[in-house]
N, C-alpha and C positions, 0 to 999 in steps of 0.2 A: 367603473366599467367592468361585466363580468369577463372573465377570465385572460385580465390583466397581467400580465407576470413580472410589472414593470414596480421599483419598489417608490410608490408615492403613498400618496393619504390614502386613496381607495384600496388599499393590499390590508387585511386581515389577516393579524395569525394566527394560528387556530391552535384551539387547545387539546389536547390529547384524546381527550372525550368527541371532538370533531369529528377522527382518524378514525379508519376502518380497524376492527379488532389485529389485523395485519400489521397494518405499521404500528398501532401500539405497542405489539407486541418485540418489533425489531427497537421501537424508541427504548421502552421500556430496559431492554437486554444492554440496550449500549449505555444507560444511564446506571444500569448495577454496574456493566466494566469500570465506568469514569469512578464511580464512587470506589471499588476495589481499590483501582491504581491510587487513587487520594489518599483514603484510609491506611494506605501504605505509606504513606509519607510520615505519619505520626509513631512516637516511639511512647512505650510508659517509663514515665518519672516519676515513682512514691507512687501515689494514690491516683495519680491523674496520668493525662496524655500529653505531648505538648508534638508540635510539628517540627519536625527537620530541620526544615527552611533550606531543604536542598533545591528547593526549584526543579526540582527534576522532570515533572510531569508537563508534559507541550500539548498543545492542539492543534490541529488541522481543520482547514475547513470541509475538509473529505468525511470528518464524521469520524476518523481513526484518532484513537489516542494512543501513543508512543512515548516511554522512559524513556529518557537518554541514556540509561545506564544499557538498554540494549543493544544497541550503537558497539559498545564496545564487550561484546558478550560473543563469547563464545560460536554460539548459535546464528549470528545474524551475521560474525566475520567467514565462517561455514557456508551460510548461506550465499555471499556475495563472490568466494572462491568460485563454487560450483555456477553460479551463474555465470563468472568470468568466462568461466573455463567452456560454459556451453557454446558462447557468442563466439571465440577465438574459433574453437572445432567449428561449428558453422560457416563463419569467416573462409577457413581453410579448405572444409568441402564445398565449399563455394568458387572459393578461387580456383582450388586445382580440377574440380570438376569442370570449369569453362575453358582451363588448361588443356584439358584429355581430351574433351570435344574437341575444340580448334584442332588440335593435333591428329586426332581422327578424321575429322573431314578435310584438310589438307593432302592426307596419304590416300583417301577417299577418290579426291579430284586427282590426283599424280597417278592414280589409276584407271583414271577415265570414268568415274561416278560421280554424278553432279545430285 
């Protein structure tokens, strides 16, 4: 059935060359990152290569590929501080601003403005 999106026998997946030069070009970019982060995992031994066997390298189904050694980097614990830190200050101009209101329109009404 045409444009099915349901995964049975009828669903085709289509190959690179199907794709508009658009998303080849986005496949394309994210299959050099995966290979980068891979080719990362291998060290040289004498003459050759051989792999870690850290396991490091995870997938998502979102299409992001993520180390685990980032997790615990520098940059990404940086990252999650300032994030905390936006949500809490939000939180709090949140709170106390519904504070200052209330409190405003209380002294409001205790003056005869509605």
């Amino acid at each position: 059935m045409a444009g099915n999106t349901e995964d049975d026998e009828d669903t085709v997946t289509p190959t690179l060359e199907d794709l508009s030069a658009e998303d080849r070009t986005k496949i394309e970019a994210k299959m050099k990152e995966l290979a980068e982060l891979m080719l990362g995992e291998y060290v040289r031994i004498g003459d050759g290569f051989v792999n870690r066997g850290t396991g490091s390298t995870i997938f998502t189904t979102t299409t992001k590929v993520i180390s685990r050694s980032f997790f615990s980097s520098p940059e990404f614990k940086q990252k999650v501080a300032t994030k905390v830190e936006e949500v809490i200050s939000r939180m709090f101009t949140e709170i106390w601003g519904l504070e200052i209101e209330s409190r405003v329109k209380a002294k409001l009404e205790r003056l005869g403005f509605s």
